[in-house]
N, C-alpha and C positions, 0 to 999 in steps of 0.2 A: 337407658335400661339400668337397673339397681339389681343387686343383690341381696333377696330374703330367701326366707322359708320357701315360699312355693316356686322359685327358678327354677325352671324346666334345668334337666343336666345337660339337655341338646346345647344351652346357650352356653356351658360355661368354658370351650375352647373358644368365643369370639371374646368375651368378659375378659380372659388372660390375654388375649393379644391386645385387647384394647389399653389396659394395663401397662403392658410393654411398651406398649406405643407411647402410652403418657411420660412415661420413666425416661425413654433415651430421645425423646423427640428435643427437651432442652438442650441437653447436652449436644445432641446432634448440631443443632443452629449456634449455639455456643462455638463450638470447633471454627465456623465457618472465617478464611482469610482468604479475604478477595485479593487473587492477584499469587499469592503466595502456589510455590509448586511442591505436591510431594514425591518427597523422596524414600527410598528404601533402601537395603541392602544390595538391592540390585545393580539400580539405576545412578545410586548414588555417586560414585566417582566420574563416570561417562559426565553424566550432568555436571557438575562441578567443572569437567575440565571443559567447557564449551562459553565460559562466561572469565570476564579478564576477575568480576569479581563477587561473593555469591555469602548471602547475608544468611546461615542455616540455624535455625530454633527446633534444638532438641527437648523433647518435653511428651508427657503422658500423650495418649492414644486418644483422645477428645478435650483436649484444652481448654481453659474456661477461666475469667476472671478477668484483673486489670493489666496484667501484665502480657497476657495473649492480646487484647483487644488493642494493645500499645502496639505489640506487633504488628499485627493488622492495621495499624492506621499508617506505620512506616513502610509497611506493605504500600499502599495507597496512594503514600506519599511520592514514594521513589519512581514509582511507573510514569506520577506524573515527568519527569523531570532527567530522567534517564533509561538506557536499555542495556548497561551494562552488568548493573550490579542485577543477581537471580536473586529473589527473596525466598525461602523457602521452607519448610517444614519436615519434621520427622518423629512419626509419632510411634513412641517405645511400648511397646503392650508387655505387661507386667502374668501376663494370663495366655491360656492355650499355648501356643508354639511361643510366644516370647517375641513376636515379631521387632526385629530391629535394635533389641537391645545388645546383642551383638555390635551393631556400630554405633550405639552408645558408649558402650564399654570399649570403644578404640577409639576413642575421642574423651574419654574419660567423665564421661556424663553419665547418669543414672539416678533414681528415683528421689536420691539426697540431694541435688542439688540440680533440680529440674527448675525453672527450665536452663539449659545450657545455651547457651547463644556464639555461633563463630562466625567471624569473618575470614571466608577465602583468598587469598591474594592467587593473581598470575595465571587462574585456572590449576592450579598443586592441589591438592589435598595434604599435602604435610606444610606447607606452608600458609599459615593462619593466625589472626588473633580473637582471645577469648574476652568476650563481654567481662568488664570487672566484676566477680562478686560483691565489695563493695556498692555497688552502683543501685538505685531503682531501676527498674525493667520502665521506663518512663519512654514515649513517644522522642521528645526531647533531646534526654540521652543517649539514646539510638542515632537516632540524628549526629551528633554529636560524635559519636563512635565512629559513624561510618565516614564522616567529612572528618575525622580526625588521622584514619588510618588510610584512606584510599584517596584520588585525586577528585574523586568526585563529591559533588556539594548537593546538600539536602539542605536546605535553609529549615532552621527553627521558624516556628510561627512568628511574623513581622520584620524578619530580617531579611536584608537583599542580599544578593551575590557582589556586587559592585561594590557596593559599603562595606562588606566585610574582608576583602582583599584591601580595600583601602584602608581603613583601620591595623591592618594585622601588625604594621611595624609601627602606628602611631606611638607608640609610646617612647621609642627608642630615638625620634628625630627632636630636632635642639629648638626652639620655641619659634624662627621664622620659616623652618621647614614644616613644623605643625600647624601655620599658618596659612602657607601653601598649601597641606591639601585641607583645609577646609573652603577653602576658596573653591578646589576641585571639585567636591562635595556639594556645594552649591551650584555649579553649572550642573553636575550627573542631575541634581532633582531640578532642574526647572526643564531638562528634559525628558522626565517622568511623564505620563500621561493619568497613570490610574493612582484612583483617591487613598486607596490604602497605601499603595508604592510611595506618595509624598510626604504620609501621615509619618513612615516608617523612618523617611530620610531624613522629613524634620528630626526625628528623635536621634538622629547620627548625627547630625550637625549640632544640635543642643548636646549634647557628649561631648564632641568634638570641643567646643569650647568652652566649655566648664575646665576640663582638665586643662587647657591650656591655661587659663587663668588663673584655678584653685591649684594643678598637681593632680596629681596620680593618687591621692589618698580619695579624692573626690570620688571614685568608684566605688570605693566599698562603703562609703558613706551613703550615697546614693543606694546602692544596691541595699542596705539595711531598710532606709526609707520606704523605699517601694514596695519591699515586703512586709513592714511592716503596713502598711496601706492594703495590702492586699489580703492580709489576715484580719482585717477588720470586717466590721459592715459594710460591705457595698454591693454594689449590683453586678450582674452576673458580668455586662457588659465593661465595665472597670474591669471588673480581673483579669479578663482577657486583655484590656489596653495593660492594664499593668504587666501583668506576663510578658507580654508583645516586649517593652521597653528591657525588663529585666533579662530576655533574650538578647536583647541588644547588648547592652551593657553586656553581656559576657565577652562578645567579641574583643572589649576593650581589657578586662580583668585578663584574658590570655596571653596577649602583648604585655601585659605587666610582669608576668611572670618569667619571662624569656628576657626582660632587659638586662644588660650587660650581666648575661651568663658567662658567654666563653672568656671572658680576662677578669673575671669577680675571682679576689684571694678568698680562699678559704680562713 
């Protein structure tokens, strides 16, 4: 049905709803985070204290773009792999009654620096850490967040649990102890079964002893390469192995950065 001259006026409250319909139906499916709970003014504290620890995205009343759909994927992510952390959402209406922006504003989020992201520790509500502003709102990162503040592990794309507790003090042991666990590293992956798990360990063990041989600068050498590899031409399929690796390699850049902290003179 169109809109001219001769439209009947009978038609033109279905013409407005259809309208409406077109308008918030985007947005509607945009919002959508599988897995994610909402919260309100309500609910919000009860819910919170019922989980040891609980991932909350403060943000507009229909969310939409890359850094929701990020959400959403570490939404995704986390169900697969645990039942501790809640992921969930809260959506601050700027219009009519204002819903929830009340516990925006006690959380110190609002419209300027939407979205807000916290992690709950212990089940508290006063006890919390705030996503860096600094940061991208990236899948990743999040990742990264939440295994960096809680005991729980959300592996980046291509990295293992096993290899990254392995690695975490590689940096700090003296050239026959970093021998030793690559050794380790090599028995974990030939008990590997699946093709991407072996792909990923190979890439741990190549790390592994590069630094031992080059040093510890070899990571950020490497890490420049990769990326710049990955900002080139290539296929979809690369970037994602490249990714994959450059996930990895972080593992090892965070052990570098903790090496003799506690008796380093200033």
């Amino acid at each position: 049905m169109y809109l001219n001259m001769q439209t009947p006026i009978k038609y033109l409250p279905n013409l407005v709803a259809i309208v409406v319909f077109i308008i918030w139906t985007p947005a509607t499916e945009a919002s959508s985070c599988a897995g994610c709970v909402e919260l309100d003014e309500l609910n919000f504290d009860q819910t919170i204290e019922r989980f040891p620890y609980a991932l909350v995205k403060f943000d507009i009343a229909f969310p939409y773009g890359e850094k929701h759909e990020a959400f959403a994927a570490l939404s995704r992510a986390a169900h697969k792999v645990t039942k501790e952390l809640l992921v969930a959402t809260v959506g601050i209406k700027d219009y009519g009654e204002n819903e929830n922006k009340e516990l925006g504003l006690r959380f110190n989020v609002d419209d300027k620096n939407f979205p807000g992201i916290l992690l709950f520790k212990d089940g508290k509500v006063d006890k919390f850490e705030r996503f860096p502003a600094y940061l991208d709102v990236t899948l990743d990162n999040l990742k990264k967040f939440v295994t960096q503040n809680t005991e729980l592990y959300i592996g980046r794309d291509g990295c293992l649990k096993e290899f990254e507790e392995l690695v975490k003090k590689y940096a700090n042991k003296e050239d026959s102890e970093q021998r030793k666990l690559i050794e380790k590293a090599e028995k974990i992956s030939q008990e590997l079964t699946s093709v991407a798990a072996k792909t990923s360990a190979k890439a741990y063990i190549v790390f592994m002893r590069k630094i031992n041989e080059k040093g510890y600068d070899y990571v950020e050498e490497e890490t420049k390469r990769l990326q710049r590899l990955k900002a080139g031409k290539v296929t979809d399929a690369k970037k994602l192995e490249l990714q994959q690796k450059l996930n990895i390699l972080e593992a090892f850049r965070v052990t570098k950065l903790t090496k003799g902290l506690p008796n380093e003179e200033l």
